[in-house]
N, C-alpha and C positions, 0 to 999 in steps of 0.2 A: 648337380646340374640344375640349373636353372632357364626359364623360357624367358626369352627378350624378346621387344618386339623394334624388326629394322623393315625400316620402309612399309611401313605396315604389316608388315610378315612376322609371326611368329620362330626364333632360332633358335639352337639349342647352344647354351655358353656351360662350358667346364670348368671348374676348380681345378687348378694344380696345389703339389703342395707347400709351394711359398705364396700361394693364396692370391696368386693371377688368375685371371677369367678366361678361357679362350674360343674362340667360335671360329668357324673356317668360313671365311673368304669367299664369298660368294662372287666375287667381281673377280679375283686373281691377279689385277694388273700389277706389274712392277716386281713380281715376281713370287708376290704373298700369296701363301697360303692360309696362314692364320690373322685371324685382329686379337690382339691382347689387350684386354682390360684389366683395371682398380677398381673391387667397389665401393661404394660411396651410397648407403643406404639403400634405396630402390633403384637406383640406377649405376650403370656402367661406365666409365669414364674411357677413352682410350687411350691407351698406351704405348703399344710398339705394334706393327706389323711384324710378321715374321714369315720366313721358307717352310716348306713343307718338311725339313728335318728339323724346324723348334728354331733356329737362330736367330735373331733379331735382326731385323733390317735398318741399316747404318737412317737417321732422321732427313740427313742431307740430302740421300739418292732419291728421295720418292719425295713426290708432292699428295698431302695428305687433306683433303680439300672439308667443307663442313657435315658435310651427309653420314653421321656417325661414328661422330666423336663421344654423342651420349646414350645410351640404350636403355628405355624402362625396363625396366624387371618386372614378369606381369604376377 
């Protein structure tokens, strides 16, 4: 576990074990419950939105706008 900081907020992102990042959703829309990230040294890069049973949500259905795409790692 590591602490990220989104929106000036401190979050808490998880390791799985193919070495994704995941943090839940504070916004929920579109159907997510998780943000999955890559990391990339001190920061998180995003990757896929996901439902709240882990599955990825298709790129196409949702619009994914700029407000954390990257996340320090504090």
């Amino acid at each position: 576990m590591v602490k990220a900081n989104y929106k000036g907020k401190p979050i808490n992102v998880y390791e799985d074990s193919n070495g994704l990042w995941w943090a839940k959703d504070l916004q929920g829309d579109g159907g997510s419950a998780f943000k999955v990230f890559k990391r990339s040294g001190k920061e998180l890069n995003w990757y896929r939105d996901a439902d709240p049973y882990g599955n990825f949500i298709p790129l196409d259905s949702k619009h994914k706008g700029p407000v954390g795409l990257k996340l320090k790692i504090q």
